[in-house]
N, C-alpha and C positions, 0 to 999 in steps of 0.2 A: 097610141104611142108615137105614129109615126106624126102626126097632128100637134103633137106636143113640143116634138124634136125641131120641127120647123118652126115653132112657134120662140121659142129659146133662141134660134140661131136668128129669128127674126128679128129678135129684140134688142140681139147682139150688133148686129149691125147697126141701129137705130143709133144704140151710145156711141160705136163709132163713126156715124156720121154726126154725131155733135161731138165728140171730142175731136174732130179735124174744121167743123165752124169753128168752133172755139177758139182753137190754135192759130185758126187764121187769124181771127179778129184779134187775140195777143198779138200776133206778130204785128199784125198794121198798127195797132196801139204802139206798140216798142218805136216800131220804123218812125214812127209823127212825135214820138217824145212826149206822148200822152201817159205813159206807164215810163216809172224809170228801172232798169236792171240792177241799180244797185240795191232795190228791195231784197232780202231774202226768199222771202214767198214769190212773189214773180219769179225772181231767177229758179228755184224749185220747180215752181211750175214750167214754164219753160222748159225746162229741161227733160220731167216726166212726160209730157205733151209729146215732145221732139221724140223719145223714148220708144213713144209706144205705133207715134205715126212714121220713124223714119223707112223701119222694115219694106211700109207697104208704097210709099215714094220712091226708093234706090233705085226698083227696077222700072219704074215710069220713066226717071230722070236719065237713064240709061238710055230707054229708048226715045224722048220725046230730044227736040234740038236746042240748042242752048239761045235762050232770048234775053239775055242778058240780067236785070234785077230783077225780073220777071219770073216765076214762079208755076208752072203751070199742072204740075203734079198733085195737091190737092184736090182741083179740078176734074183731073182725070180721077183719081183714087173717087170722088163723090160720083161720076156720074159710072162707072163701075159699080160704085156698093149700088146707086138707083138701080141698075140694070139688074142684077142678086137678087132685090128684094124684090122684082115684082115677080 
Protein backbone atom coordinates (compact mmCIF):
# COMPACT_ATOMS: atom_id res chain seq x y z
CA UNK A 1 0.00 0.00 0.00
CA UNK A 2 2.68 2.16 1.17
CA UNK A 3 4.72 1.29 -2.30
CA UNK A 4 1.81 2.19 -4.23
CA UNK A 5 1.16 5.54 -2.38
CA UNK A 6 4.70 6.70 -3.29
CA UNK A 7 4.36 5.45 -6.53
CA UNK A 8 1.11 7.91 -7.33
CA UNK A 9 2.74 10.97 -5.77
CA UNK A 10 5.83 9.86 -7.89
CA UNK A 11 4.06 10.31 -10.99
CA UNK A 12 2.53 13.25 -9.85
CA UNK A 13 5.42 15.07 -9.69
CA UNK A 14 6.66 13.92 -13.00
CA UNK A 15 3.41 15.79 -14.87
CA UNK A 16 4.33 18.60 -12.76
CA UNK A 17 7.66 18.74 -13.78
CA UNK A 18 6.48 18.83 -17.48
CA UNK A 19 3.71 21.04 -17.06
CA UNK A 20 6.32 23.89 -15.58
CA UNK A 21 8.86 22.76 -19.04
CA UNK A 22 6.21 23.30 -20.96
CA UNK A 23 5.06 26.67 -19.56
CA UNK A 24 8.46 27.80 -19.82
CA UNK A 25 8.91 26.85 -23.33
CA UNK A 26 5.29 28.96 -24.04
CA UNK A 27 6.50 31.62 -22.38
CA UNK A 28 9.79 31.97 -24.39
CA UNK A 29 7.70 31.13 -27.60
CA UNK A 30 5.32 34.28 -26.60
CA UNK A 31 8.52 36.46 -25.40
CA UNK A 32 10.24 35.82 -29.36
CA UNK A 33 6.74 36.26 -31.12
CA UNK A 34 7.06 32.78 -32.18
CA UNK A 35 3.37 31.84 -30.86
CA UNK A 36 0.92 34.87 -30.97
CA UNK A 37 -1.62 35.47 -27.86
CA UNK A 38 -4.22 36.55 -29.74
CA UNK A 39 -4.83 32.78 -30.56
CA UNK A 40 -7.64 31.51 -28.27
CA UNK A 41 -6.00 28.23 -27.51
CA UNK A 42 -2.71 29.71 -26.63
CA UNK A 43 -4.14 32.39 -24.54
CA UNK A 44 -6.40 29.30 -22.74
CA UNK A 45 -3.39 27.62 -22.22
CA UNK A 46 -1.43 30.11 -20.90
CA UNK A 47 -3.65 30.95 -18.67
CA UNK A 48 -4.46 27.22 -17.27
CA UNK A 49 -0.50 26.60 -17.15
CA UNK A 50 -0.05 30.15 -15.09
CA UNK A 51 -3.24 28.56 -13.02
CA UNK A 52 -1.78 25.66 -11.86
CA UNK A 53 2.15 26.80 -11.56
CA UNK A 54 1.57 30.21 -9.91
CA UNK A 55 0.72 28.66 -6.37
CA UNK A 56 3.99 27.01 -6.27
CA UNK A 57 6.21 30.29 -7.62
CA UNK A 58 4.46 33.05 -5.22
CA UNK A 59 6.50 31.91 -2.42
CA UNK A 60 9.81 31.41 -4.36
CA UNK A 61 9.26 34.93 -5.94
CA UNK A 62 8.92 36.17 -2.32
CA UNK A 63 11.76 34.94 -1.17
CA UNK A 64 14.43 34.78 -4.25
CA UNK A 65 15.48 38.92 -5.35
CA UNK A 66 14.18 40.66 -7.98
CA UNK A 67 16.64 40.26 -11.46
CA UNK A 68 14.76 42.03 -13.47
CA UNK A 69 13.08 40.11 -16.85
CA UNK A 70 14.63 37.42 -15.46
CA UNK A 71 12.46 34.74 -14.05
CA UNK A 72 14.14 32.37 -11.72
CA UNK A 73 11.30 30.51 -9.97
CA UNK A 74 10.64 27.77 -12.18
CA UNK A 75 14.14 26.90 -11.67
CA UNK A 76 13.86 26.82 -8.28
CA UNK A 77 10.31 25.03 -8.21
CA UNK A 78 12.16 22.04 -10.75
CA UNK A 79 15.17 21.65 -8.74
CA UNK A 80 12.91 21.17 -5.48
CA UNK A 81 10.37 18.78 -7.25
CA UNK A 82 14.28 16.96 -8.25
CA UNK A 83 15.06 16.92 -4.71
CA UNK A 84 11.10 15.26 -3.76
CA UNK A 85 11.46 12.70 -6.05
CA UNK A 86 14.57 11.18 -5.28
Amino acid sequence: MFVALLQIIQILLTVLWWIIIIQAILSWLVAFNVVNTHNDFVRQLLYALGRMTEPLYRPIRRILPDFGALDFSPLVVLLILQIVNR
